[in-house]
SETORDO-879716 format. One record per residue (C-alpha): residue in one letter; x, y, z. Coordinates in steps of 0.2 Angstrom, whole numbers, padded with zeros to 4 digits, always signed. Layout:
AXYZ...
END
This chain:
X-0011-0152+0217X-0029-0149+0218X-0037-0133+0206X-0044-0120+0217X-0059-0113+0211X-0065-0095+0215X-0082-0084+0207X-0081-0064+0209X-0096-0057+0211X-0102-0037+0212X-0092-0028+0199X-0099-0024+0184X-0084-0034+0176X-0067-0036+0171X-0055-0024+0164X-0059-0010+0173X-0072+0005+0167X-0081+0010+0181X-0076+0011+0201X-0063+0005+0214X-0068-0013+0215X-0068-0016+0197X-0050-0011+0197X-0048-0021+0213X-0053-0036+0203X-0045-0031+0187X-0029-0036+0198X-0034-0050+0210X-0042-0061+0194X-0026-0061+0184X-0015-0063+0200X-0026-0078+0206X-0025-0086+0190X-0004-0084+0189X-0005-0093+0204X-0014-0107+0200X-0032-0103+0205X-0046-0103+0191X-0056-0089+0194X-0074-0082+0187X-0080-0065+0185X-0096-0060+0183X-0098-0044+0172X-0113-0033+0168X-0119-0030+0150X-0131-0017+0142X-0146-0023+0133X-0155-0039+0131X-0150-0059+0124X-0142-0074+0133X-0129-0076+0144X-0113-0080+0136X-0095-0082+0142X-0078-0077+0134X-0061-0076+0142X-0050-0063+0148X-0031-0065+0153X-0034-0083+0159X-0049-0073+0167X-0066-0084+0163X-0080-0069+0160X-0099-0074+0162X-0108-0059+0154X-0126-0055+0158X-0134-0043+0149X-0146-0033+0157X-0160-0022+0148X-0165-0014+0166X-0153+0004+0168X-0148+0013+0184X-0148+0002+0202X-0162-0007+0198X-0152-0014+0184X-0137-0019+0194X-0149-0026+0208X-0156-0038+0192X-0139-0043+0187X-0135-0047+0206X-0150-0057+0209X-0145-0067+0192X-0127-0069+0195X-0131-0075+0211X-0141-0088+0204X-0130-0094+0191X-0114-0096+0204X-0123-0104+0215X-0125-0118+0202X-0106-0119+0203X-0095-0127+0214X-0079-0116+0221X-0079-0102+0233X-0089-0084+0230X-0079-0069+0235X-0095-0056+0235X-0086-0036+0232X-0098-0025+0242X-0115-0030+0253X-0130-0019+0243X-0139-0035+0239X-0132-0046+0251X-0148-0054+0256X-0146-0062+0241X-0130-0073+0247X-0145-0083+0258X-0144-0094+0241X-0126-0100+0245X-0131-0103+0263X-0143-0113+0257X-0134-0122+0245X-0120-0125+0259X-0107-0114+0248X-0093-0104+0256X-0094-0085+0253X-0081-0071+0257X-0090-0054+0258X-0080-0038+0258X-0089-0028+0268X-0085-0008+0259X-0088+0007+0266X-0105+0013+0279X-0114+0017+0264X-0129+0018+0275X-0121+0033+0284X-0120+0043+0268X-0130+0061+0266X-0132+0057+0245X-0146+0042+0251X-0166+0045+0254X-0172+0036+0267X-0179+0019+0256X-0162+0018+0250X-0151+0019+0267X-0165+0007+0276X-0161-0006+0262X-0142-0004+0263X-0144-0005+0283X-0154-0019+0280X-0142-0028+0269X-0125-0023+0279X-0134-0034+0291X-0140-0048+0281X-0120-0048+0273X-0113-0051+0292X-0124-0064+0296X-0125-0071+0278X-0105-0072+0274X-0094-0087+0281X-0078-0073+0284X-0077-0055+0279X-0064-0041+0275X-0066-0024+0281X-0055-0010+0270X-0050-0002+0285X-0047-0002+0303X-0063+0009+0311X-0075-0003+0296X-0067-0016+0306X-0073-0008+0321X-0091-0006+0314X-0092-0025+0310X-0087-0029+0326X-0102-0023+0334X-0113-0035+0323X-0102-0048+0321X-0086-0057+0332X-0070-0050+0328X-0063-0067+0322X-0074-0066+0308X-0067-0052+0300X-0051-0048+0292X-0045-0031+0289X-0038-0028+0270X-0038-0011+0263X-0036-0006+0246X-0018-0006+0234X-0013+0005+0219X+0002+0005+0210X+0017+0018+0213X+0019+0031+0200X+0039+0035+0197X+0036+0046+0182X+0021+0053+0172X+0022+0063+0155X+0022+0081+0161X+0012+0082+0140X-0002+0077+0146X-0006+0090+0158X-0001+0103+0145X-0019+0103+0136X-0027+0110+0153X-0015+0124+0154X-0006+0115+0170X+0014+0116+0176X+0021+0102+0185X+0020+0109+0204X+0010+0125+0200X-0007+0116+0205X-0017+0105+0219X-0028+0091+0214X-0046+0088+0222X-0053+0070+0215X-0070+0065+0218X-0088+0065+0215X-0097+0080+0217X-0105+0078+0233X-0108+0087+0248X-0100+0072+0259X-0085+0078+0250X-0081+0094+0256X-0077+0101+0239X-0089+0119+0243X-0078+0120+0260X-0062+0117+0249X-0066+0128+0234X-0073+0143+0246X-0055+0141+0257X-0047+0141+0243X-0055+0156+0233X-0053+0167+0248X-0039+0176+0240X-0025+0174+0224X-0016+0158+0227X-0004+0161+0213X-0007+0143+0210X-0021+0132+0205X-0032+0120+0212X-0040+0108+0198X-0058+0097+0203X-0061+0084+0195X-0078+0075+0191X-0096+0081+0183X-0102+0099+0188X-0119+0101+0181X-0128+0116+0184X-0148+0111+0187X-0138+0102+0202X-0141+0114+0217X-0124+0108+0228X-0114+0108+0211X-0122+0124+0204X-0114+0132+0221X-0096+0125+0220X-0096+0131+0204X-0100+0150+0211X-0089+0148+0226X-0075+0148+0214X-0062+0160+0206X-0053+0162+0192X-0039+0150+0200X-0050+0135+0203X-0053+0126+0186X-0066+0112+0182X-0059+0101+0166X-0075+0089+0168X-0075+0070+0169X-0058+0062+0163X-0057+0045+0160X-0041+0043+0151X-0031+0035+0164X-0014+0040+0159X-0021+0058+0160X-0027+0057+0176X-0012+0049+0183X-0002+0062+0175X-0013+0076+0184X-0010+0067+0199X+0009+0065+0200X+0014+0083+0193X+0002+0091+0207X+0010+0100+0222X-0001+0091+0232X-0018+0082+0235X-0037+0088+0242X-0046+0072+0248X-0060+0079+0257X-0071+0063+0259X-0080+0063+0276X-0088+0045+0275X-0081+0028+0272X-0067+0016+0276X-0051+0015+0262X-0052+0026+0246X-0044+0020+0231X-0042+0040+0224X-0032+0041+0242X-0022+0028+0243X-0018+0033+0220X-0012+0047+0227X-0001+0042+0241X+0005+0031+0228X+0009+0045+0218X+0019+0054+0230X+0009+0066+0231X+0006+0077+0249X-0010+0077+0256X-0024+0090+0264X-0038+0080+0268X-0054+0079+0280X-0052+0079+0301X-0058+0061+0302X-0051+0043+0306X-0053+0036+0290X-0042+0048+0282X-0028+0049+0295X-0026+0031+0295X-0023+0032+0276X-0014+0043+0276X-0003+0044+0291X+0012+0055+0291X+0009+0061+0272X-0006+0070+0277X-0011+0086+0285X-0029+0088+0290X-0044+0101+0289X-0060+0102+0300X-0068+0116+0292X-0066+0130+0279X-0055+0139+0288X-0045+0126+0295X-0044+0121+0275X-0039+0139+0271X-0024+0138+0286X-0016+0124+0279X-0018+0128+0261X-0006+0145+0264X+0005+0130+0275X+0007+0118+0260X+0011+0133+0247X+0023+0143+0256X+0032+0129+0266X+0042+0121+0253X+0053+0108+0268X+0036+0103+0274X+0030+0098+0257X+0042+0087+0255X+0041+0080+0270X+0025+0076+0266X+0028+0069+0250X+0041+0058+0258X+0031+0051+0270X+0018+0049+0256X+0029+0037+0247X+0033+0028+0264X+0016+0024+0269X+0013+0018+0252X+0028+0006+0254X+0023+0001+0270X+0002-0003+0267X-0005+0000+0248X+0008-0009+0237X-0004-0023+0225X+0010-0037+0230X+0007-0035+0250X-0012-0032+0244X-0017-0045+0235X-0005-0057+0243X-0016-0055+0261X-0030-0060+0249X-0023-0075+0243X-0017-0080+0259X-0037-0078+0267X-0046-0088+0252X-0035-0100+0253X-0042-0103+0272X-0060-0104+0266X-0057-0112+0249
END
């Protein structure tokens, strides 16, 4: 049987430290390779000196160090891990399209490249306009420039399809693993009861809705608490003001990066605030469907897809403040919620079905 040979490019590396598509290829790699595939993965290092390789669970790693910080630096390490995998043979499965005018190289070079396509970054409110013209630019260049690509959900497929045929992309969302139990200990540090809280993930971002969220659910005692998430600094204007919208029932425990803690805080939460407004599948949603967990989210497609029956939705602050009395007085519905929660999971997010759909498309371009 002939060894199929595959390159990851745009993650800062494998295991997983930073976002969703490191922890997407912290699984494909090692699932590729258990199936017979030898895979490369192209990983970001701080500071200066040679490239040098080393290996991770059958995983070979190319590490490039970088001395350049912030997106310049990752736009360096693009440019020079596009270069080095071009001098390779195998397919290129490119994770994200912010430098995709760089995959001109494997045109060039005749060499097959898989793009995943991500969110409309271009769209988002966080970007000036030199940045959103150079990720318009490249979402662009990555249709024309990839052989195939995968969209993470149905409407990014949609967007594609305006640029590109529809044969040319494949829809494949994001997966997570179901959580069956968590150690109720490690919510106990925070002050937190299993049940007795909501959980709002996400960067601090208007885009977010967290001020809308956080205002809803300050509007009066809740007799329960909603814990956020994330970095909260206060000579940041937006984050200064969610931080003032708040009462004493709305706690900020910072940053947490210890992922048995955040999957704790996850599962023991009465439910789940996902109030993203921009973008195609998000891995903190599909987490928490994996969870169980009921979910009040943002009015928009991308987020009803996700979440289908496990979700209820909000437009605005007071549509958020309606359904936040809903999902603490109604206990049926909660469940029902949750129920459906763990359904949807089954039926969509699960890593076997996830990375199984990828296997099944690189083999076609291989």
């Amino acid at each position: 049987m002939t060894t199929r040979h595959i390159r990851i490019l745009g993650t800062r590396g494998v295991p997983a430290a930073h976002g969703g598509f490191e922890t997407f290829a912290e699984h494909l790699a090692p699932y590729l390779v258990e199936h017979g595939w030898q895979v490369t993965v192209y990983c970001q290092e701080d500071g200066e000196g040679p490239v040098f390789e080393d290996e991770w669970r059958g995983v070979r790693r190319v590490r490039m160090p970088v001395a350049t910080t912030g997106a310049a630096g990752t736009i360096v390490f693009d440019w020079k891990s596009t270069v080095h995998a071009a001098g390779e043979k195998g397919l290129v499965l490119t994770l994200g399209y912010n430098t995709a005018v760089f995959c001109a190289l494997y045109r060039l070079k005749g060499q097959k490249n898989v793009i995943n396509m991500d969110g409309v970054e271009w769209r988002r409110q966080k970007w000036g306009k030199v940045a959103r013209t150079w990720f318009w630019l490249n979402d662009w260049a990555g249709c024309w420039l990839g052989n195939h690509l995968v969209a993470d959900h149905p409407e990014i497929k949609k967007h594609l399809a305006t640029r590109v045929s529809q044969s040319k992309v494949t829809m494949i969302p994001y997966g997570s693993d179901r959580v069956d139990a968590a150690d109720a200990g490690l919510i106990a540090p925070y002050g937190l009861e299993p049940g007795a809280y909501a959980i709002l993930i996400a960067r601090a971002e208007p885009e977010n809705s967290i001020l809308e969220v956080v205002r809803a659910w300050s509007r009066k005692p809740r007799g329960c608490k909603l814990v956020v998430l994330g970095k909260y600094d206060p000579g940041h204007a937006y984050q200064r003001a969610v931080k003032e919208a708040a009462s004493g029932e709305v706690i900020f425990p910072g940053a947490i990066y210890d992922k048995a803690v955040v999957q704790a805080l996850r599962f023991h939460a009465r439910f789940y605030v996902h109030g993203h407004q921009v973008g195609g599948t998000n891995p903190s949603l599909v987490e928490a469907l994996g969870a169980g967990n009921a979910v009040l989210a943002h009015d928009n497609p991308y987020n009803r897809w996700v979440a289908g029956g496990g979700g209820v939705f909000f437009r605005d602050e007071d549509g958020c403040a309606q359904r936040i009395e809903t999902l603490l007085d109604d206990g049926v519905q909660l469940a029902q919620l949750q129920a459906e929660s763990r359904a949807r999971h089954a039926a969509e997010f699960t890593w076997e079905k996830i990375l199984g759909d990828y296997e099944t498309l690189l083999k076609d371009w291989v």
